[in-house]
C-alpha positions as CSV (number, residue, x, y, z in Angstrom):
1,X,0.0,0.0,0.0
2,X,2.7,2.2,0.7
3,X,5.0,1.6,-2.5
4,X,1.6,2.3,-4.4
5,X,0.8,5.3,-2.5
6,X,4.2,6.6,-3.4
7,X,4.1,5.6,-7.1
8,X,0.9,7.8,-7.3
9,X,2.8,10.8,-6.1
10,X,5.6,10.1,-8.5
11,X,3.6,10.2,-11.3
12,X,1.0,13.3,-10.3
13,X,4.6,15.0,-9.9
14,X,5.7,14.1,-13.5
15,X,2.3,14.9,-14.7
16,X,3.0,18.9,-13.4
17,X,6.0,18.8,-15.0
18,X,5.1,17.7,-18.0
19,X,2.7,20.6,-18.2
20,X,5.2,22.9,-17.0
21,X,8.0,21.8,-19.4
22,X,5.4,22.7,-21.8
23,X,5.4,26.2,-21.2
24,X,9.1,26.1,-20.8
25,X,12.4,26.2,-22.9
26,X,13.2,23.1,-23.2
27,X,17.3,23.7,-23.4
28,X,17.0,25.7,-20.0
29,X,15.5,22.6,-18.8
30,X,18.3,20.8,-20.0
31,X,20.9,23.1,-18.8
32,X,19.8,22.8,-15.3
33,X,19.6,19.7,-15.2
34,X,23.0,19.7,-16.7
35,X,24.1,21.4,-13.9
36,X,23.0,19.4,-11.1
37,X,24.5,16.2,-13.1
38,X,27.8,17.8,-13.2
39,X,27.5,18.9,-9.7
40,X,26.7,15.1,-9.0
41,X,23.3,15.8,-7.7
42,X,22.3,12.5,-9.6
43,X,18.9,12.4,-7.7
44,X,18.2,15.8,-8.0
45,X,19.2,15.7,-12.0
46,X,17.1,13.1,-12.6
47,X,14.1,14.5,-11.4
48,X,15.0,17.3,-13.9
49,X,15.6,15.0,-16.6
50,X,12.6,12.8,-16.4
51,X,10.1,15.4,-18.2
52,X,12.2,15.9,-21.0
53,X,12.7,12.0,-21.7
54,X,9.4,11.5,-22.6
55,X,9.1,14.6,-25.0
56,X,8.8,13.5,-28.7
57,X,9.8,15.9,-31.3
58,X,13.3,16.2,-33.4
59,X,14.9,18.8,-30.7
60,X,18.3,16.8,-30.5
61,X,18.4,17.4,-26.7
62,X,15.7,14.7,-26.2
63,X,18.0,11.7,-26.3
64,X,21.0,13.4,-25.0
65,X,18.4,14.2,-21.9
66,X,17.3,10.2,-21.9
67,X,20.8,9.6,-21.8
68,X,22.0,11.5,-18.8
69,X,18.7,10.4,-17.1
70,X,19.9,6.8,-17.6
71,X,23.6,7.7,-16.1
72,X,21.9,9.7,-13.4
73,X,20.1,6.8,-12.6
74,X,22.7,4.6,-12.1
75,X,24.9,6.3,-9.9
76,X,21.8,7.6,-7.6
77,X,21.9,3.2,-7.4
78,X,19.0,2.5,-9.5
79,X,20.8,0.2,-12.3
80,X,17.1,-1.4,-13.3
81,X,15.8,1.8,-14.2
82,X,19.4,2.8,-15.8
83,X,19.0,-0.1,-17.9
84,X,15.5,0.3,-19.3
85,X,16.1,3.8,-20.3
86,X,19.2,2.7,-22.7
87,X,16.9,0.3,-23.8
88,X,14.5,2.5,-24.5
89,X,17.2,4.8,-26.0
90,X,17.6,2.1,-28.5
91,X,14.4,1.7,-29.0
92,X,13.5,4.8,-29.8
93,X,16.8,6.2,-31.7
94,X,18.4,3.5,-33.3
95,X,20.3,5.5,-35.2
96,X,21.5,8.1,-32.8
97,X,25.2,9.2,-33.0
98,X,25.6,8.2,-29.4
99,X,24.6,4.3,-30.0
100,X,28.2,3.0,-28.6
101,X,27.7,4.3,-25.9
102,X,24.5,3.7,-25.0
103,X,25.4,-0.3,-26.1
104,X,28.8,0.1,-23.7
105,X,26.5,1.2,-21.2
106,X,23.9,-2.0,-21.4
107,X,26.9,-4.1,-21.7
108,X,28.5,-3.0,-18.3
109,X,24.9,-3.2,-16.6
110,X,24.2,-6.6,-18.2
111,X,28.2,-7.6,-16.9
112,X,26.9,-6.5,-13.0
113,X,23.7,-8.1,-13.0
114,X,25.7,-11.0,-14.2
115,X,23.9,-11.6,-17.2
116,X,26.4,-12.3,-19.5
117,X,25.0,-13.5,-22.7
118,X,23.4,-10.1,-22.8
119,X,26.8,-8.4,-22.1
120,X,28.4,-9.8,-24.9
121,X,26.1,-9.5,-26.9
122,X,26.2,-5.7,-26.5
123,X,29.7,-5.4,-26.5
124,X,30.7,-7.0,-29.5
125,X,27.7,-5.3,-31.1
126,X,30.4,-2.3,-30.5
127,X,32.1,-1.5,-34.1
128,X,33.7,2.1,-33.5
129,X,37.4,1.0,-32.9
130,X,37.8,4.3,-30.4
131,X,35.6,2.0,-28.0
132,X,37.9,-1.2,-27.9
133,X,40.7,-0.4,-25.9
134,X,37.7,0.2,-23.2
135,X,35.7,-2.6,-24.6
136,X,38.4,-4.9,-23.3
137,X,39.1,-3.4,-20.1
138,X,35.3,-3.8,-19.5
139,X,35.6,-7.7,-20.5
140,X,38.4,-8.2,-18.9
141,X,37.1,-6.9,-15.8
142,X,34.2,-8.8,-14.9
143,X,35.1,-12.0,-17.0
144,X,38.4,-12.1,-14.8
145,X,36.0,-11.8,-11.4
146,X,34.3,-15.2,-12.9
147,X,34.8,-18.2,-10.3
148,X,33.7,-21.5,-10.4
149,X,35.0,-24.1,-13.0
150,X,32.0,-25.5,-14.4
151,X,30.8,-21.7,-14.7
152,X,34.2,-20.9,-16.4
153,X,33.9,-24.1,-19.0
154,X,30.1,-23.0,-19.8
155,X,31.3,-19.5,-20.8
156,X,34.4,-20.8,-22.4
157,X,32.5,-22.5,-24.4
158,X,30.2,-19.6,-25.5
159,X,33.3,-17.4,-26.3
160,X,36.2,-18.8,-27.2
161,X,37.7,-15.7,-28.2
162,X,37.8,-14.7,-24.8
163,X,41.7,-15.5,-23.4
164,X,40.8,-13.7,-20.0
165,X,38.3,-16.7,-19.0
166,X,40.5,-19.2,-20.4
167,X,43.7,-17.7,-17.7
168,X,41.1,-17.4,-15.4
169,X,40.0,-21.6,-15.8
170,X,43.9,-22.6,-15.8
171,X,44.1,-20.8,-12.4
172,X,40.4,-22.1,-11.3
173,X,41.5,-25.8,-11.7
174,X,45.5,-25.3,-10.1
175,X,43.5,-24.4,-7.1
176,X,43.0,-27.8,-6.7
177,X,44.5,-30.3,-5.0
178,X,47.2,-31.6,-7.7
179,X,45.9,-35.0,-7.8
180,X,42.2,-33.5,-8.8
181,X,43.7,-31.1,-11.5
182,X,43.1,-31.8,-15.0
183,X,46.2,-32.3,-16.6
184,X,45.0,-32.1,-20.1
185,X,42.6,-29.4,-20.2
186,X,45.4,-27.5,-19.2
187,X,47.9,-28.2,-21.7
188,X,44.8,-27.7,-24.2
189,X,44.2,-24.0,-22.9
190,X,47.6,-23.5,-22.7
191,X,48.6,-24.2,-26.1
192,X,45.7,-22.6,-27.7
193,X,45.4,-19.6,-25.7
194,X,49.4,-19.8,-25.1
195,X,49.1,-19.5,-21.1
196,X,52.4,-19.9,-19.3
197,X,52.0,-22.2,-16.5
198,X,53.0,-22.7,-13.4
199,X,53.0,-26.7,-13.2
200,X,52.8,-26.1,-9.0
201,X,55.8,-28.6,-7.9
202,X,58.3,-27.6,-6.3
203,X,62.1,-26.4,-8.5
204,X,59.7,-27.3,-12.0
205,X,58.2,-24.4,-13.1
206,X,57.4,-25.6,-16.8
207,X,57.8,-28.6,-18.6
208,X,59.8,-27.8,-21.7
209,X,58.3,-29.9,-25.1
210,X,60.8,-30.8,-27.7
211,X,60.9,-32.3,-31.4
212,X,63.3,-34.8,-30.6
213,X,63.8,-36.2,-26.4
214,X,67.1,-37.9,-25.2
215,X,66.8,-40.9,-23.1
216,X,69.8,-42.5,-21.5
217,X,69.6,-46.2,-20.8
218,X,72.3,-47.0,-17.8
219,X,72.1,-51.0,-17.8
220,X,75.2,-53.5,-17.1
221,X,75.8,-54.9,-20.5
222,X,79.4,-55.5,-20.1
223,X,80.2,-55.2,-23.4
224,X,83.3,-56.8,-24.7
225,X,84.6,-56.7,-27.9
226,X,85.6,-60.1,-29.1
227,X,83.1,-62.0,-30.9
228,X,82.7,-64.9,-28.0
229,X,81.7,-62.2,-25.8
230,X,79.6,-60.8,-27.8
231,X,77.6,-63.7,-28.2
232,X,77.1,-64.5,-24.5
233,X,76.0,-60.4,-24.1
234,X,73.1,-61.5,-26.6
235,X,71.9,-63.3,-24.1
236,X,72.0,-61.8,-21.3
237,X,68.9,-60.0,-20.0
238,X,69.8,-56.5,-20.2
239,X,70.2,-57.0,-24.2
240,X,66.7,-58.7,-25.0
241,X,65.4,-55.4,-22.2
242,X,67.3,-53.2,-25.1
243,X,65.8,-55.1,-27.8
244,X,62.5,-54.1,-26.2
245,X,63.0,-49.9,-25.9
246,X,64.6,-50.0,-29.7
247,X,61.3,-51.8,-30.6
248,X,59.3,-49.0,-28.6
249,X,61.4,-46.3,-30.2
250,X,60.4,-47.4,-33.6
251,X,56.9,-47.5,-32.4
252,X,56.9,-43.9,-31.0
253,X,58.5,-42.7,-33.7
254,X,55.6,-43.7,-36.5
255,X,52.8,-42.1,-34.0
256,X,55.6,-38.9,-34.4
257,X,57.2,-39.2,-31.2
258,X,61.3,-39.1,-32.2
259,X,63.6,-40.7,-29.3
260,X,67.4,-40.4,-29.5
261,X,68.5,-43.2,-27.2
262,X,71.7,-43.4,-25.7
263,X,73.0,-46.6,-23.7
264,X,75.4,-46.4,-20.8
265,X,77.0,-49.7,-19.5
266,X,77.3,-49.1,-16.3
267,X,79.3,-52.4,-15.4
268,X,77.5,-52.4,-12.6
269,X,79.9,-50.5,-11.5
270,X,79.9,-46.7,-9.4
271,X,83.0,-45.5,-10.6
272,X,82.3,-46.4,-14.0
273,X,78.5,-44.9,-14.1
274,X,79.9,-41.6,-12.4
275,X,82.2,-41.3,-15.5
276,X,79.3,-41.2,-17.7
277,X,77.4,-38.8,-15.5
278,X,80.5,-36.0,-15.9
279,X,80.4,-35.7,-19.1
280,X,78.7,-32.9,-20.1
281,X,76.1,-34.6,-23.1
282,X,74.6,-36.6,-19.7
283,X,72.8,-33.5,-19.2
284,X,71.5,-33.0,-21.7
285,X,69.4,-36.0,-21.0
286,X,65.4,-35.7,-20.8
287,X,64.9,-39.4,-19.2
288,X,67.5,-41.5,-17.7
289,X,65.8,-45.5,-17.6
290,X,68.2,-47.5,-15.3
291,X,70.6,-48.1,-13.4
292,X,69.5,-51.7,-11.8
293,X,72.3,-52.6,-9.3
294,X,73.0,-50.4,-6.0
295,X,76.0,-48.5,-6.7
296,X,75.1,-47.1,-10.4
297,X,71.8,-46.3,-8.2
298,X,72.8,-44.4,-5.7
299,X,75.1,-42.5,-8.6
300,X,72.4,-42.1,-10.5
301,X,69.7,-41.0,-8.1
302,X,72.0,-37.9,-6.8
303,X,72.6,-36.7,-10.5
304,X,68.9,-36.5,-11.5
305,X,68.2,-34.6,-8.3
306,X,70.7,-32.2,-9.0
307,X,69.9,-31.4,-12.5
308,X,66.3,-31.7,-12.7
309,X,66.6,-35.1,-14.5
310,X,63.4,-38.3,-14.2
311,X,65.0,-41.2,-14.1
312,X,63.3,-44.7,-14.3
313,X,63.8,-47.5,-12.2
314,X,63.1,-50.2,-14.4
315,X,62.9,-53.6,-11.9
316,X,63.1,-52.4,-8.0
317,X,60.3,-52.3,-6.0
318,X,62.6,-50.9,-3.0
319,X,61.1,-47.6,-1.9
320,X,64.8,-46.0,-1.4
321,X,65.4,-45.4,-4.9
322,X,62.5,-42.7,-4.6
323,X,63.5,-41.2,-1.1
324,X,63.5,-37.1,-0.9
325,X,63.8,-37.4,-4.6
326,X,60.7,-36.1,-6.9
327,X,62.7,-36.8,-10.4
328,X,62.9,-41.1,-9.5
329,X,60.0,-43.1,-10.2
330,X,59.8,-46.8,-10.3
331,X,57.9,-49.1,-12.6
332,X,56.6,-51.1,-10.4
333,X,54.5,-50.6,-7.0
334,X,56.8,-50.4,-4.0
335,X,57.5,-52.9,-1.5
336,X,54.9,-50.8,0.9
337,X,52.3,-50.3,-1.8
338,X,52.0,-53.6,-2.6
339,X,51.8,-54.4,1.5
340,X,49.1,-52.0,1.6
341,X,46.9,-53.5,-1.1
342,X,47.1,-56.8,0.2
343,X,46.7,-55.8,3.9
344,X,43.6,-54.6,2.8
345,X,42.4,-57.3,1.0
346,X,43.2,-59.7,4.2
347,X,41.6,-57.5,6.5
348,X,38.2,-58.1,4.5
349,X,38.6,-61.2,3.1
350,X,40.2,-63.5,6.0
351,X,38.3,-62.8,8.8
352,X,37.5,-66.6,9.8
353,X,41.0,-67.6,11.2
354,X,43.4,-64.5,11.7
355,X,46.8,-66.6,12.1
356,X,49.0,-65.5,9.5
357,X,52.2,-67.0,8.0
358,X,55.0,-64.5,6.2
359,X,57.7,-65.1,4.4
360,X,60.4,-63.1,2.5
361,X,63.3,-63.8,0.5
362,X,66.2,-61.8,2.0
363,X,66.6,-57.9,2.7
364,X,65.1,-56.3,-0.3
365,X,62.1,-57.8,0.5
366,X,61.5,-57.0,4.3
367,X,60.6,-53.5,4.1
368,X,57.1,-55.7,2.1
369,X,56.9,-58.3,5.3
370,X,57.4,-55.4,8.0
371,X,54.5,-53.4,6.4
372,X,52.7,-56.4,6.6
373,X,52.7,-57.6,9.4
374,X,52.7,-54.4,10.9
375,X,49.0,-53.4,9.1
376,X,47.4,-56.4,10.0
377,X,48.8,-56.8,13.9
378,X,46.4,-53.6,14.2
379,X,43.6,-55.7,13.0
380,X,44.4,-58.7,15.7
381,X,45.5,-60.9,13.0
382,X,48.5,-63.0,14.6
383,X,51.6,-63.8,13.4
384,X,52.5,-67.0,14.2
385,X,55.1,-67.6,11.7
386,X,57.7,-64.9,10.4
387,X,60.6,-66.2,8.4
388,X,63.2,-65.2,5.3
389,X,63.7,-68.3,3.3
390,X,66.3,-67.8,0.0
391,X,64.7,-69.0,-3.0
392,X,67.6,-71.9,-2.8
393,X,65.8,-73.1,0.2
394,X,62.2,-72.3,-0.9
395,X,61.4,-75.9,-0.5
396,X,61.2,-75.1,3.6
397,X,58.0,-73.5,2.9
398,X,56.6,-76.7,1.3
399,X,57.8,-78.7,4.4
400,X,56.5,-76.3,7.1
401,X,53.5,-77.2,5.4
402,X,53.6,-80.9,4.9
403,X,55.7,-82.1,7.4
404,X,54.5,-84.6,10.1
405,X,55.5,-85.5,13.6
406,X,54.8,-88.2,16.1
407,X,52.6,-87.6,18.9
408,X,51.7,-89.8,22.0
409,X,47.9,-90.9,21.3
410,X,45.6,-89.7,24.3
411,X,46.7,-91.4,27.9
412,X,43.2,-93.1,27.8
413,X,43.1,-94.7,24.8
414,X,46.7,-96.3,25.7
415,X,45.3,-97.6,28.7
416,X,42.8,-99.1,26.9
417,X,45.3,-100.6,24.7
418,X,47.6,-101.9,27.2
419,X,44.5,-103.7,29.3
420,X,43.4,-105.0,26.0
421,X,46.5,-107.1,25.7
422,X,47.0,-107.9,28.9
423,X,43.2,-109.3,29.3
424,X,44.6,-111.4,25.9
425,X,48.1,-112.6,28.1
426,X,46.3,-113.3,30.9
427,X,43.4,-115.6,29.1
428,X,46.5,-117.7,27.5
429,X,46.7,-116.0,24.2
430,X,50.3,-116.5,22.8
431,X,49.8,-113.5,20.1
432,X,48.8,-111.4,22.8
433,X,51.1,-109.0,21.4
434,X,48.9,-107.1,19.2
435,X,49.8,-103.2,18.9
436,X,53.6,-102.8,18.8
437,X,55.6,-99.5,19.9
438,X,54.4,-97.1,16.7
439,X,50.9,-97.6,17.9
440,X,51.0,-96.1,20.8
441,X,51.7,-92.8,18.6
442,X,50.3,-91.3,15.8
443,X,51.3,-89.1,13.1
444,X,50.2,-85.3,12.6
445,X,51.4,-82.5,10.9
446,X,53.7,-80.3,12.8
447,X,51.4,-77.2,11.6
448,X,48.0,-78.5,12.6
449,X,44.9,-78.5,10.7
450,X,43.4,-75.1,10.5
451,X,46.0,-73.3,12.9
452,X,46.8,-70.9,10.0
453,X,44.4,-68.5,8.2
454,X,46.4,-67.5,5.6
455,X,50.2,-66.8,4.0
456,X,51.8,-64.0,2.7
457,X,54.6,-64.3,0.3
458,X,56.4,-60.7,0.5
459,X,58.9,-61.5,-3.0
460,X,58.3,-61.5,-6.2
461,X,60.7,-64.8,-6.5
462,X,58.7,-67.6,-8.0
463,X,60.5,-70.7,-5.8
464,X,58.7,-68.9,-2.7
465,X,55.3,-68.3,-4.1
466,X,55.3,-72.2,-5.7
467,X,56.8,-73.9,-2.3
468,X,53.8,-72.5,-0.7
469,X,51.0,-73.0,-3.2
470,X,52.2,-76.5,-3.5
471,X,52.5,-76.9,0.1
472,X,48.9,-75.6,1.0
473,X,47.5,-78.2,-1.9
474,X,48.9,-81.1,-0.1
475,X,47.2,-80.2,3.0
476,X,43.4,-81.3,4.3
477,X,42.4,-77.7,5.7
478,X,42.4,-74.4,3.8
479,X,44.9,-71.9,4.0
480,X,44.3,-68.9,2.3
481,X,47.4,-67.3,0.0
482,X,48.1,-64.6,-1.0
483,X,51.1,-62.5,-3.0
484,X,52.6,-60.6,-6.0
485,X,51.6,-61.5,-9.5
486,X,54.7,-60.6,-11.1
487,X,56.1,-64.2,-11.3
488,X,52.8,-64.8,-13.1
489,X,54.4,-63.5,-16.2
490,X,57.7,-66.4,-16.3
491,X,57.2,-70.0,-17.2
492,X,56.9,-71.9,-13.9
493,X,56.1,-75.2,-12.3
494,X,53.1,-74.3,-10.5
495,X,49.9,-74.7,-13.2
496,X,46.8,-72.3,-13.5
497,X,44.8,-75.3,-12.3
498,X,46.3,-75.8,-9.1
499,X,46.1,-72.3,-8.1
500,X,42.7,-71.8,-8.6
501,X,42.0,-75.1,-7.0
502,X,43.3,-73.2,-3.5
503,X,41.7,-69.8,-4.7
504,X,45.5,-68.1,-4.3
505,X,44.8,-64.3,-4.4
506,X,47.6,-61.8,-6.3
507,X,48.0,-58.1,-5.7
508,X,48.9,-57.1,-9.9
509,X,51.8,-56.0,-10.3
510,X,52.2,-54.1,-13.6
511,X,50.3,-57.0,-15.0
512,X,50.6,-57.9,-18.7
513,X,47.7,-59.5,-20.9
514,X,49.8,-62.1,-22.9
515,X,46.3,-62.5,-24.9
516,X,45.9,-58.6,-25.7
517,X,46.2,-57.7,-29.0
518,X,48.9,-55.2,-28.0
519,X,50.6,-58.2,-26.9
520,X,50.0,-59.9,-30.4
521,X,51.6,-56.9,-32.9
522,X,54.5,-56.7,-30.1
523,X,55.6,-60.2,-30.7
524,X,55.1,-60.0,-34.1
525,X,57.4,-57.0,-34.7
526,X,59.9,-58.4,-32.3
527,X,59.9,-61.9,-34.5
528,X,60.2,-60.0,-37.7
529,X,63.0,-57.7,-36.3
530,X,64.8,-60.5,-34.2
531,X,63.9,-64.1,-35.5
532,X,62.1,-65.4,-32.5
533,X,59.4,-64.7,-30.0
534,X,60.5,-62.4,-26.9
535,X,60.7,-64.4,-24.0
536,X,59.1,-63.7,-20.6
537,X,61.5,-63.5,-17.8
538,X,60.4,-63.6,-13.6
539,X,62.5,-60.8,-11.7
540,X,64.7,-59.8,-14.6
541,X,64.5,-57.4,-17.7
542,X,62.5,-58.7,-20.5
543,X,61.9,-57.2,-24.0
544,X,58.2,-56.7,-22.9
545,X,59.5,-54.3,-20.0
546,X,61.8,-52.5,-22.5
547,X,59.1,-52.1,-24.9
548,X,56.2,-51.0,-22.5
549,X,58.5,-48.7,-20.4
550,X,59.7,-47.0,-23.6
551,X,56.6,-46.7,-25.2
552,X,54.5,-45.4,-21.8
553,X,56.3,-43.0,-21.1
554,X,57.6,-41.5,-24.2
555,X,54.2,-40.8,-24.9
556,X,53.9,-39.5,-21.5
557,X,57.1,-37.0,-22.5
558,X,55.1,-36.6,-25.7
559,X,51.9,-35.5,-23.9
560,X,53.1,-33.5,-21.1
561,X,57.2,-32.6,-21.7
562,X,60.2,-33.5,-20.0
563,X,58.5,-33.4,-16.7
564,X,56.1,-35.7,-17.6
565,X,55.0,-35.8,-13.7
566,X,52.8,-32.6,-14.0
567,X,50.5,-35.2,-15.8
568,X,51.3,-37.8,-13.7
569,X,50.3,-36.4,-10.8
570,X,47.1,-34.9,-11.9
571,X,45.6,-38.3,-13.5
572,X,43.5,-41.2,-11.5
573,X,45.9,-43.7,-13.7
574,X,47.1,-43.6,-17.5
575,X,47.3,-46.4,-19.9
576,X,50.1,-48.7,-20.3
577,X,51.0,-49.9,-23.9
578,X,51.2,-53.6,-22.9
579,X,50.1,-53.3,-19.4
580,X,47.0,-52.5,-18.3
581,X,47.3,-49.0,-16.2
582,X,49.8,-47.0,-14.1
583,X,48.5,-44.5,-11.2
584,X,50.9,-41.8,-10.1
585,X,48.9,-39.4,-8.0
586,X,50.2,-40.2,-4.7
587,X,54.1,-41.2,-5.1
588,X,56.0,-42.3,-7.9
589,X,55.9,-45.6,-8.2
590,X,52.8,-47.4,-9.5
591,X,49.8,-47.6,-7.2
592,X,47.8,-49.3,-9.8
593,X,47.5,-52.5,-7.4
594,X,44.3,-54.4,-8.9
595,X,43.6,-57.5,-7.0
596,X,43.8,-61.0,-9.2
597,X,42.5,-64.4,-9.4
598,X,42.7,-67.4,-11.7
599,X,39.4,-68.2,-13.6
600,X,39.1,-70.3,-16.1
601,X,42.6,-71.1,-16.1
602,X,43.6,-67.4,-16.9
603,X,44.3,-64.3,-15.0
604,X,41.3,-62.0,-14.3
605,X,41.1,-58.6,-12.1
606,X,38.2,-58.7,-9.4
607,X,35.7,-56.5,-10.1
608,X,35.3,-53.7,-6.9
């Protein structure tokens, strides 16, 4: 009642000026109201104004008076009426001198009311160059005050043209958390709209692309010269790995990728990989793969620290290769990924009888049994059995297993047997004899039925995993198992069959389809370039390593540039070339762990 009471007075009010601006001049009107609009009496001046808006006639101070009604209106705080009268400007005069800026106008209201379809749409209806430079500052302005990156992507989207909101989404999504970033609309905006980017990790501030990137493979080839030596260096494992990464090379280079590979033999030998990392080419390098052994390591490891270098570890799963160091990765999970995964699994799966058995193979593999044990001692699990067995010796396993013992039979039921004879003796019997000494005992195995839940093999060695598969077979209870599927990939005595028979569980390790179809051209090229089949090795270097290592990650240099890790990090997993996926996010080795079983006589993932 009151908002209409007061709308009545505004409009008798405008009714006696009308009929007063009738009798009057209508430039002194103007000029007063001129007056108080320079004086920045914006109420005052548009009170003035409002008569002379509504005037027809050609007198060219009409929409000039429209105008600085619409202004006055705004900066007395009443945009909606602001924006109606440029509307109505338009409206009425489309063809007035003063159009631009009546359309800058609507464009900045539309910007604040955050209407931004409209905004555009009146800015870039803007011809007259004078207005650009202003134009762009208006853009610029409230597209750079735009939050929110779904908002950003929707007006993206709309305008492409517009760098400001792609700068602005860049920045949106490196407000993330690095593992929720997205890697690769990143590099898109940043290439098109040639953003310089700060990657967010510590010492890298950009990761350089080049036509052409230099990998250095430091592996123990031993190379010797005479032709005897030769020949035993072809078969050595570090050779058929090479024969793998030349493979890949050829591979990246027809999807346009160009490697220059450069092999060190490091001997195994410190001394002799430090001489390689002095010269001054070495650092030139983009991607060291290698070394294997612990000296060339350790050399290794403080070089690519100091000079901003990734290196590879192509075969370790020992943790210390990627201590305090952001530029070492390793191909495989860790020794304390894999623990994790399959802590996890045992804690869900092997409720029923929470006695554990864990063995390990000697000191690289600890770190995996510590873990371990340590994860699932917090779920009362009990470790009744904790033991390092050398895969010389693996056959201890089998025999913890299988072994038997004698035992005294139960006090009463010897007493019953004795009596029994004696009752025979004493009635005349001459065979009274009738149990002799090994009856009074029986055999039992030394690990009793059902005292243990499950084992844990912490190695990758096959002799552990195939003592204690074969030992658990032989037995009457059930004893869960569980381990590494690496040693999947070898040739080994221990058949599909009889592992699913005991339902043995296998955290994957970088596991390779040997039925994919990137499995089938690989093997192909590598029989036409080599005259046989690659062969499949356990703990070792193979050519399907070489060849998967190379080509993964010289896409991944490809993709991303020499610090290939600002990709890395930012991605739930990326594809492997012959294995299946590699995840990144966390640490740098791979913490793509599925969990495995054999079905069928083949190797399939559990599905979550």
């Amino acid at each position: 009642m009151i908002l209409a009471k007061r709308l009545f007075v505004v409009f008798l009010l405008s009714g006696m000026s009308f009929t007063i601006v009738q009798a009057q001049n209508i430039n002194k009107v103007f000029q007063d109201a001129k007056a108080l609009f320079d004086q920045r009496e914006y109420a005052l001046a548009l009170v003035k104004f409002e008569p002379l808006t509504s005037m027809e006639g050609d007198n060219k101070l009409i929409p000039f008076a429209s105008y600085y009604y619409a202004v006055s209106a705004y900066n007395a705080g009443d945009a909606t009426t602001a924006r109606n009268m440029f509307l109505q400007i338009n409206q009425r005069y489309p063809n007035w001198e003063e159009s631009n800026e009546v359309n800058y106008w609507l464009s900045q209201l539309y910007f604040e009311s955050d209407d931004f379809s409209m905004a555009m749409r009146y800015a870039t209806g803007i011809k007259d160059q004078k207005f650009q430079e202003d134009i762009e500052n208006l853009k610029y302005h409230h597209l750079s005050r735009v939050s929110g990156i779904d908002r950003l992507k929707e007006l993206l989207q709309s305008y492409p043209e517009e760098a400001v909101l792609a700068n602005n989404l860049v920045n949106e999504i490196l407000r993330l958390n690095v593992e929720d970033q997205d890697i690769d609309l990143i590099n898109e905006l940043s290439s098109k709209y040639e953003i310089a980017v700060n990657v967010g990790f510590e010492e890298i501030k950009s990761s350089p692309k080049k036509s052409i990137y230099n990998i250095g493979v430091f592996l123990p080839f031993r190379y010797q010269e005479d032709s005897i030596g030769f020949e035993n260096i072809q078969r050595i494992w570090p050779t058929k790995f090479y024969q793998g990464l030349k493979l890949g090379v050829e591979k990246l280079q027809s999807e346009g990728i160009n490697i220059n590979m450069i092999t060190y033999d490091t001997r195994s030998n410190a001394i002799t990989t430090k001489e390689f990392l002095d010269q001054p080419e070495t650092k030139e390098l983009d991607l060291i793969i290698g070394p294997v052994t612990r000296g060339p390591v350790q050399e290794v490891s403080k070089f690519v620290k100091e000079h901003k270098i990734n290196m590879i570890n192509p075969l370790s799963s020992t943790s210390g290769v990627m201590d305090d160091n952001g530029y070492a990765f390793l191909y495989y999970p860790s020794n304390e990924s894999l623990a994790r995964v399959a802590a996890d699994y045992a804690k869900e799966h092997f409720t029923e009888n929470k006695n554990t058995a864990i063995f390990y193979s000697g000191i690289a593999d600890k770190p995996r049994a510590d873990l371990y044990k340590s994860l699932i001692e917090e779920d009362s699990f009990q470790v009744v059995l904790y033991e390092g067995v050398r895969p010389a010796e693996s056959v201890k396993i089998q025999l913890y297993l299988t072994d038997e013992e004698e035992v005294d039979k139960d006090s009463l039921v010897v007493e019953e047997m004795i009596a029994e004879m004696d009752s025979l003796r004493e009635a005349g019997e001459e065979d009274w004899e009738i149990y002799n000494e090994r009856d009074f005992v029986y055999d039992t195995l030394k690990i009793l039925p059902d005292s243990i839940g499950h084992i844990f093999i912490a190695s990758d060695d096959p002799a552990l995993s195939a003592s204690a598969i074969s030992g658990i077979a032989s037995r009457p209870d059930s004893i869960q198992f569980i381990g590494s599927s690496r040693w999947l990939a070898s040739e080994q005595s221990v058949s599909f069959a009889l592992m699913e028979n005991i339902d043995a569980t296998f955290t994957g390790a970088n596991q390779i389809d040997y039925l994919s179809p990137e499995v089938a051209e690989f093997r192909q090229r590598f029989l036409e370039k080599y005259n046989a089949y690659p062969k499949k090795e356990v703990r070792l270097g193979d050519p399907y390593i070489g060849y998967d290592i190379m080509v993964t990650f010289g896409r991944q240099l490809s993709q991303y540039g020499k610090y290939f890790q600002i990709g890395l990090k930012r991605k739930p997993f990326i594809n492997g070339v012959l294995t299946e996926a590699f995840n990144y996010r966390l640490t740098n080795d791979n913490q793509y762990i599925p969990i495995l079983k054999i079905r069928n006589s083949q190797i399939e993932k559990l599905k979550d």
